[in-house]
C-alpha positions as MATLAB code, in Angstrom:
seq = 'XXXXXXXXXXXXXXXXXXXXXXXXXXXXXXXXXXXXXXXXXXXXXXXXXXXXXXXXXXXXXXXXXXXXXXXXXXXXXXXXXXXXXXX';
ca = [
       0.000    0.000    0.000;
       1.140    3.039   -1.350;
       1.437    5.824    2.054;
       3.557    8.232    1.055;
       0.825   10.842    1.291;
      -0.364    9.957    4.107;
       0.189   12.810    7.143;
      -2.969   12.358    9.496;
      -4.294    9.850   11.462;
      -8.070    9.400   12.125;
      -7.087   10.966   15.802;
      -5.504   14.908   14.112;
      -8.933   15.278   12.533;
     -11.268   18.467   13.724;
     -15.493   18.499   13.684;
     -16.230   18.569   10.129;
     -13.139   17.308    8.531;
     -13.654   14.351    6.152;
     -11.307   11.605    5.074;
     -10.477    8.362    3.481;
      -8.890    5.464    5.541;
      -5.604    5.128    4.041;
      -4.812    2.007    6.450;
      -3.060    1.046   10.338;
       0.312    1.539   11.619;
       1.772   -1.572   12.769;
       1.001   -0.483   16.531;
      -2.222   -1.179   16.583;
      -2.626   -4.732   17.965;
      -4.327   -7.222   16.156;
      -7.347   -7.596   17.817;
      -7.968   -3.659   17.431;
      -7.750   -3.795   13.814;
     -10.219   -6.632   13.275;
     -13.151   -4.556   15.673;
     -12.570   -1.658   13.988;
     -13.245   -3.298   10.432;
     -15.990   -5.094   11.979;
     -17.294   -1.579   12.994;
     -16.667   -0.609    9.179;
     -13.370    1.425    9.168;
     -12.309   -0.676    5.965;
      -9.766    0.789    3.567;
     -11.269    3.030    1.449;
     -14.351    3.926    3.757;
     -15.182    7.682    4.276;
     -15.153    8.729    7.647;
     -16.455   12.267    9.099;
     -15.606   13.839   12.458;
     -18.892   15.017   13.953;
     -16.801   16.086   17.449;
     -13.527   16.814   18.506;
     -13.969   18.012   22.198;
     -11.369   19.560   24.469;
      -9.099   18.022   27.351;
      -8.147   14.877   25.211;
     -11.837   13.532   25.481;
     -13.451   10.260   23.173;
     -13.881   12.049   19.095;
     -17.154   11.247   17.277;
     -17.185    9.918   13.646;
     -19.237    8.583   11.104;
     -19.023    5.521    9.197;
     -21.154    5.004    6.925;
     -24.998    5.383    8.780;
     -23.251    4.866   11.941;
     -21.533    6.930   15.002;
     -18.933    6.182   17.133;
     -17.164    7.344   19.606;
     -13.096    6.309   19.568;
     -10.267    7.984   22.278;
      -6.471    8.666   20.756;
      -4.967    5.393   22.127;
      -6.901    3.692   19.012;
      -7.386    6.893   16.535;
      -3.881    7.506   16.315;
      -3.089    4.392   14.353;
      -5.658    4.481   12.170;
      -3.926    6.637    8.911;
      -6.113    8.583    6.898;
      -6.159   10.955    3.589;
      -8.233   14.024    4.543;
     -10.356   15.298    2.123;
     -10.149   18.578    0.706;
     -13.071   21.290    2.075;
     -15.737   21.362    0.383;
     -15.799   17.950   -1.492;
];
């Protein structure tokens, strides 16, 4: 898998921001990965950040018709390619 324009994880997004999931970083153990694609953060999905609060708090997203809720010590290792505003 080609990265090499990959800068953000899912984690550096803000409320609003849309991406593409790019992929993991090796980090992220095994049995993360596998939840998170059963939740539907496949390769290629489009994810949105509804909320980004303060104080290091849980973000929101959307997945397809769905919203969770995910803190940094999973977000950060999931690498994204953030859509340009407005698309």
């Amino acid at each position: 898998m080609d990265l090499s324009d990959v800068n953000q994880t899912l984690w550096s997004l803000q409320a609003g921001d849309c991406c593409e999931i790019v992929g993991y970083d090796d980090a992220l153990a095994e049995k993360y990965r596998i939840r998170l694609m059963e939740f539907g953060f496949h390769v290629g999905e489009r994810v949105t950040c509804l909320h980004s609060l303060a104080f290091g708090a849980p973000k929101v997203y959307r997945v397809s018709n769905t919203v969770y809720s995910l803190d940094d010590e999973v977000a950060t290792h999931v690498l994204v390619r953030k859509e340009p505003a407005g698309e």
